[in-house]
MIDOSE-1310 file (N, C-alpha, C; in nm, 2 decimals, decimal comma, always signed):
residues 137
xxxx	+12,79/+5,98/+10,60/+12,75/+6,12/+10,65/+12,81/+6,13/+10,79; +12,90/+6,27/+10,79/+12,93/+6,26/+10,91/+12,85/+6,29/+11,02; +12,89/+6,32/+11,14/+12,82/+6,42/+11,22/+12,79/+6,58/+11,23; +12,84/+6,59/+11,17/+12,86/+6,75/+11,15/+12,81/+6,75/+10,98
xxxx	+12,75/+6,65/+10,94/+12,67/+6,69/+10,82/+12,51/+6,71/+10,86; +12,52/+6,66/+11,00/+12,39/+6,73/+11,06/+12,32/+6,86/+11,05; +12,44/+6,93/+11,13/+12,42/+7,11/+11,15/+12,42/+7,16/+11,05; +12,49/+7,11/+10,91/+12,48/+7,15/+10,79/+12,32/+7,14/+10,73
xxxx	+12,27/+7,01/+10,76/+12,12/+7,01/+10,69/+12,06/+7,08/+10,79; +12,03/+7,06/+10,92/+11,92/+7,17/+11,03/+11,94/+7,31/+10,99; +12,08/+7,34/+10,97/+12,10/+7,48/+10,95/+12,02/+7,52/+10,82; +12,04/+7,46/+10,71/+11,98/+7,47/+10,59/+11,81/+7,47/+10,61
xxxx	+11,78/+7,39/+10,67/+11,60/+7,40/+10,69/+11,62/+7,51/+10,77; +11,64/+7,54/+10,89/+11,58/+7,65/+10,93/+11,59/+7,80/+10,86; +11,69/+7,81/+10,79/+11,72/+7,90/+10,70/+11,61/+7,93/+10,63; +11,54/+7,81/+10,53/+11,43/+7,75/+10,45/+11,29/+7,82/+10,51
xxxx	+11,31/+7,74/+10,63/+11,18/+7,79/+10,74/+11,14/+7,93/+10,76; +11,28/+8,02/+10,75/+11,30/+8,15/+10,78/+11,24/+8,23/+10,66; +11,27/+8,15/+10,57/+11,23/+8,24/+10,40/+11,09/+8,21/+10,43; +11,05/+8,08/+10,46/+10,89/+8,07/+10,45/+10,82/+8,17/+10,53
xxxx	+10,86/+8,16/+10,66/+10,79/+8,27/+10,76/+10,82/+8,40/+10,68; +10,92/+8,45/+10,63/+10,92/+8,61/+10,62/+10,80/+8,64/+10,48; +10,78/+8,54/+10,42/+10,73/+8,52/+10,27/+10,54/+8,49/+10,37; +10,53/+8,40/+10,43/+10,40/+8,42/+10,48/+10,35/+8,54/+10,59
xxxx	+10,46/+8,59/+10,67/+10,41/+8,71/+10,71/+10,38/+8,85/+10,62; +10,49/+8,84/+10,50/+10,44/+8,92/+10,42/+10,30/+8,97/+10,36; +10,27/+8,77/+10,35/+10,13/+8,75/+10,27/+10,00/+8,84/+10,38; +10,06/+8,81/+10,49/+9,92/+8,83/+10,57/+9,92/+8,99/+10,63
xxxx	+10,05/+9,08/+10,63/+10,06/+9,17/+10,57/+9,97/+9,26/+10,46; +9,97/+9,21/+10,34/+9,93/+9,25/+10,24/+9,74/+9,16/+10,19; +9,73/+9,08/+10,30/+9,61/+9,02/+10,29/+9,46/+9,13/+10,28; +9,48/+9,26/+10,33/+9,36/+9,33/+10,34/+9,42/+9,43/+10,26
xxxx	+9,49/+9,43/+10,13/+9,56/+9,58/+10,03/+9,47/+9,56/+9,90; +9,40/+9,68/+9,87/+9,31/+9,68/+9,73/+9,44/+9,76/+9,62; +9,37/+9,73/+9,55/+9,42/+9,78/+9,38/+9,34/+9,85/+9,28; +9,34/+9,92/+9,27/+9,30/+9,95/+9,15/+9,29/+9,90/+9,01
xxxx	+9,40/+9,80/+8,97/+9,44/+9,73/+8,88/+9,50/+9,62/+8,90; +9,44/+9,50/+8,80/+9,49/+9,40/+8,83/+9,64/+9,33/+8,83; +9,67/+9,44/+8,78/+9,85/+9,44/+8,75/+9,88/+9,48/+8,90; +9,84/+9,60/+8,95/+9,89/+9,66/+9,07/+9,87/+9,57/+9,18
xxxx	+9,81/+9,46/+9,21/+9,72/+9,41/+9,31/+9,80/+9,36/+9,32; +9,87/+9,33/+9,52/+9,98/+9,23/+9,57/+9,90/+9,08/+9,55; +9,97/+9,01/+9,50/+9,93/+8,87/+9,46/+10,03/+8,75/+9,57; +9,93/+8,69/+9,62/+9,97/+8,61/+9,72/+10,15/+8,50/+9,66
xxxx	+10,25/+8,54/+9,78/+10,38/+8,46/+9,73/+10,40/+8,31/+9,80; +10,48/+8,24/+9,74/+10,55/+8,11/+9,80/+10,66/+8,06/+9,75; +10,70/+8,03/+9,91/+10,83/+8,00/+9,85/+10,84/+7,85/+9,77; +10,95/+7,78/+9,70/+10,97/+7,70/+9,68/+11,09/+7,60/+9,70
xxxx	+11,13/+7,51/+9,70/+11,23/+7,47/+9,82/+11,25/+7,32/+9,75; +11,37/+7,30/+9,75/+11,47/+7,17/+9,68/+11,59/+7,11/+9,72; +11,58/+6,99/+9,72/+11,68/+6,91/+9,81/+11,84/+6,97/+9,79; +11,89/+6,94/+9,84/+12,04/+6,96/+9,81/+12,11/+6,86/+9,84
xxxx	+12,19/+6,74/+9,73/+12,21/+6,62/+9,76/+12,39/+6,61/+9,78; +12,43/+6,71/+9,79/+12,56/+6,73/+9,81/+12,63/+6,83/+9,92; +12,76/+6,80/+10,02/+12,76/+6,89/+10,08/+12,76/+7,01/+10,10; +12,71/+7,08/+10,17/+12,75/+7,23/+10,14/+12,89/+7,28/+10,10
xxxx	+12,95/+7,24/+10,21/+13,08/+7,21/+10,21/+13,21/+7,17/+10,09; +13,09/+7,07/+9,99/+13,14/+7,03/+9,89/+13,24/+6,96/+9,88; +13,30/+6,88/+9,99/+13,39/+6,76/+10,00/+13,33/+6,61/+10,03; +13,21/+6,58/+10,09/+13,15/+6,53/+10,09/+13,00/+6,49/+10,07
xxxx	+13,00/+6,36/+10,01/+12,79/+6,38/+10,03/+12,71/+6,40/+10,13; +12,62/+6,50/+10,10/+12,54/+6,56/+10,25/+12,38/+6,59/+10,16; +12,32/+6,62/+10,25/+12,20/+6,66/+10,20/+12,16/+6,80/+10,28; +12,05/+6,88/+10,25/+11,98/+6,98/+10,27/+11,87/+7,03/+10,21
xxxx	+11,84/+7,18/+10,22/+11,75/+7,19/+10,16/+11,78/+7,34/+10,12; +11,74/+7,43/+10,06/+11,77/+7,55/+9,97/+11,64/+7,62/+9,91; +11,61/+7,71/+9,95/+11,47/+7,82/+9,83/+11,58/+7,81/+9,72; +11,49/+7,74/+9,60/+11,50/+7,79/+9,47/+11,45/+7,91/+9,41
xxxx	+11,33/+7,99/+9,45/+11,29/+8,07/+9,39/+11,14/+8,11/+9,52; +11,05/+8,20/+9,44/+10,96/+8,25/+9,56/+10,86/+8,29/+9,42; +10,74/+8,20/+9,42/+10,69/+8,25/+9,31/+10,54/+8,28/+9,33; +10,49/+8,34/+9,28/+10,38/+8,45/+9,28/+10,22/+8,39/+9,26
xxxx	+10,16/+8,36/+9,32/+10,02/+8,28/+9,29/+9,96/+8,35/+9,16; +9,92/+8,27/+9,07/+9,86/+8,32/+9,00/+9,71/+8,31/+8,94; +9,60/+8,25/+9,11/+9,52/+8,23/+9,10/+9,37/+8,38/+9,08; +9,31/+8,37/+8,97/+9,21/+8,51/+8,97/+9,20/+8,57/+9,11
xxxx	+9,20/+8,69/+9,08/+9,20/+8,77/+9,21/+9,03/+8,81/+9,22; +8,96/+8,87/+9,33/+8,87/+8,92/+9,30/+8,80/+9,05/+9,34; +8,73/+9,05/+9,28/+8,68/+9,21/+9,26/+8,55/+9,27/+9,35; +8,57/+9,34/+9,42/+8,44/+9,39/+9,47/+8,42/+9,54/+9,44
xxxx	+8,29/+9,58/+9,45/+8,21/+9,71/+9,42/+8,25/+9,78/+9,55; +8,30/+9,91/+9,55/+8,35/+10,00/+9,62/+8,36/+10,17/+9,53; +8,29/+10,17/+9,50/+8,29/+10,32/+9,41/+8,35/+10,43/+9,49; +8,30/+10,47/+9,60/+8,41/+10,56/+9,66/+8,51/+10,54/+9,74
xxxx	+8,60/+10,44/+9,67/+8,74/+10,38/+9,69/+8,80/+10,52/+9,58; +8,90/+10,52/+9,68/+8,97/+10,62/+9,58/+9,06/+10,53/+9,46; +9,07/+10,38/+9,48/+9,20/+10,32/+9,40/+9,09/+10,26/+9,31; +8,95/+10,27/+9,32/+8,84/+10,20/+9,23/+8,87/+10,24/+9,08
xxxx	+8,86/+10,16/+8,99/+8,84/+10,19/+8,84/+8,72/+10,26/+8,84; +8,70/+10,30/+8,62/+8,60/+10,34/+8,57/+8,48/+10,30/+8,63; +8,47/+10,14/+8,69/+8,38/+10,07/+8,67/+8,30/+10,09/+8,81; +8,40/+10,10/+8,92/+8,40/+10,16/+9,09/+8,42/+10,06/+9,16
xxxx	+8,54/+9,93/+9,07/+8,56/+9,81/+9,14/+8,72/+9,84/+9,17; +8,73/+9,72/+9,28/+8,89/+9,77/+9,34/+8,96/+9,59/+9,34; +9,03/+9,54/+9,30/+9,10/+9,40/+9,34/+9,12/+9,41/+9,51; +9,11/+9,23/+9,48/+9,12/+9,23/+9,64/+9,23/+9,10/+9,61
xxxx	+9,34/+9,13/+9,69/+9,48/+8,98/+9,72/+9,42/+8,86/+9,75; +9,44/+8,74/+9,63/+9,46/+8,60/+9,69/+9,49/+8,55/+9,76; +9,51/+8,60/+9,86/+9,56/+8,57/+9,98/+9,46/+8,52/+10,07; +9,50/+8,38/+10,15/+9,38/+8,29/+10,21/+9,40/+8,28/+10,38
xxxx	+9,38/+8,40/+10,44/+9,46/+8,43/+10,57/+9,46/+8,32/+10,65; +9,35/+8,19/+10,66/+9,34/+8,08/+10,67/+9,50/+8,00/+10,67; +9,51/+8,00/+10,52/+9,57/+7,88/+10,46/+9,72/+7,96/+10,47; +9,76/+8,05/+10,50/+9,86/+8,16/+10,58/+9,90/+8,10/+10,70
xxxx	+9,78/+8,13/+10,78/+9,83/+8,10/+10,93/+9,89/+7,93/+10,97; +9,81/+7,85/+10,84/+9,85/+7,68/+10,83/+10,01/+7,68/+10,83; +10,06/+7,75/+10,74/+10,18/+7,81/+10,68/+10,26/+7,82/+10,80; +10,18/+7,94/+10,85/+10,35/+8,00/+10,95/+10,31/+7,91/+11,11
xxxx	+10,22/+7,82/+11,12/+10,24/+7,71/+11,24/+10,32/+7,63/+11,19; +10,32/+7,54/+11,03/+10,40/+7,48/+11,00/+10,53/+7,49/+11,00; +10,53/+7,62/+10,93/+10,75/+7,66/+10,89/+10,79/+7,70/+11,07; +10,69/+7,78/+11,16/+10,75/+7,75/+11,32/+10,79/+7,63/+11,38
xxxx	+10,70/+7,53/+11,37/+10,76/+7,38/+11,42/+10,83/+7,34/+11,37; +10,82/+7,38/+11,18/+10,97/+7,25/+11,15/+11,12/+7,35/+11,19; +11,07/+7,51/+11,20/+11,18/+7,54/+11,24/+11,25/+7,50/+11,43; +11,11/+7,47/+11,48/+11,15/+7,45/+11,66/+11,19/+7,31/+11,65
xxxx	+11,17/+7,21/+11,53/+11,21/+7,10/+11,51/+11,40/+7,08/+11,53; +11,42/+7,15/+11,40/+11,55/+7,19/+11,34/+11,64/+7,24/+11,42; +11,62/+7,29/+11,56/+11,63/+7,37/+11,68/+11,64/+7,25/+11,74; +11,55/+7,15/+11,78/+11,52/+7,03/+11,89/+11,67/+6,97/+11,83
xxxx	+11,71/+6,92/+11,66/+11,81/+6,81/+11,62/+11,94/+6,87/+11,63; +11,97/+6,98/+11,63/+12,11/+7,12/+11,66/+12,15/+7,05/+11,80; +12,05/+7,07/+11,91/+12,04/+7,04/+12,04/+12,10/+6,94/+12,07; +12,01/+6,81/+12,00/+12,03/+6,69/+12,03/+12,16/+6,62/+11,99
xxxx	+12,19/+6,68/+11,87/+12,36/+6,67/+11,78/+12,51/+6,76/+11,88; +12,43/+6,82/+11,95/+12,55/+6,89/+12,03/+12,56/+6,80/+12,18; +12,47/+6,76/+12,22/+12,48/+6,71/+12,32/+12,48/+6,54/+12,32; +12,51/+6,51/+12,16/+12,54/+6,35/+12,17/+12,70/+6,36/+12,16
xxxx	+12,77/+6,48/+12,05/+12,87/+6,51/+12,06/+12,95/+6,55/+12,22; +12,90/+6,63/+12,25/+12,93/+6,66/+12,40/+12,98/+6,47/+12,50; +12,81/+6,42/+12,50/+12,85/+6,26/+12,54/+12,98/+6,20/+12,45; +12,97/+6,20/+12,34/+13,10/+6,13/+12,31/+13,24/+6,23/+12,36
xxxx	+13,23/+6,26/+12,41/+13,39/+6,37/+12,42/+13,40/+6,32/+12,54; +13,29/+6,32/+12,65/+13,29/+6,26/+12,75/+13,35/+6,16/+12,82; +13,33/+6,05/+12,69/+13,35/+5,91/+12,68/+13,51/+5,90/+12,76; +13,56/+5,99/+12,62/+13,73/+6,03/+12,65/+13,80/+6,03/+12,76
x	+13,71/+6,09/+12,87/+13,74/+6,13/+13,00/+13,85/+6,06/+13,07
């Protein structure tokens, strides 16, 4: 692995980190949106995320990381009594999003640091580079 297969994997997580944050801001976004129907009701998202064992680049072996897909929680949503909701059913119940604003905010402190992380090794990779050029002097 060279040196410059570095910036290739940081760049790839922070990208990664980027989908996470826009995917958990969404969630918390949409954390207080009722439905009328359980079809209609925004259902908490996440992303999903898989190594990449070859270079981007594709001349050499490198590693990374890549969103494979962003997939949709499919845990019961639940329902509260609101009859003069205008989006209430027959019944005068409205869905409420799976969304755990909690387990959200875990989320977007996490995908922030591994992205200030990913940020910290860019840094550190330019300025070992920089010292070796130095060397040359």
């Amino acid at each position: 692995m060279s040196l410059l297969d570095v910036f290739d994997i940081a760049g790839s997580s922070m990208s990664a980190q980027s989908v996470r944050l826009n995917v958990t801001s969404s969630n918390l976004a949409n954390a207080q949106s009722v439905g009328g129907r359980e079809e209609d009701t925004y259902r908490a998202r996440n992303p999903v995320f898989s190594a990449v064992m070859q270079s981007l680049h594709g001349n050499s072996p490198g590693m990374g990381v890549e969103v494979t897909g962003i997939y949709e929680d499919q845990r019961k949503l639940e329902q509260q009594y609101q009859p003069n909701n205008p989006l209430a059913d027959e019944n005068g119940y409205v869905f409420l999003p799976n969304v755990n604003v909690v387990d959200e905010m875990a989320n977007m402190i996490s995908a922030s640091r591994s992205y200030q992380s990913s940020v910290e090794v860019l840094n550190a990779s330019k300025q070992m580079m920089l010292a070796t050029l130095r060397m040359g002097q």
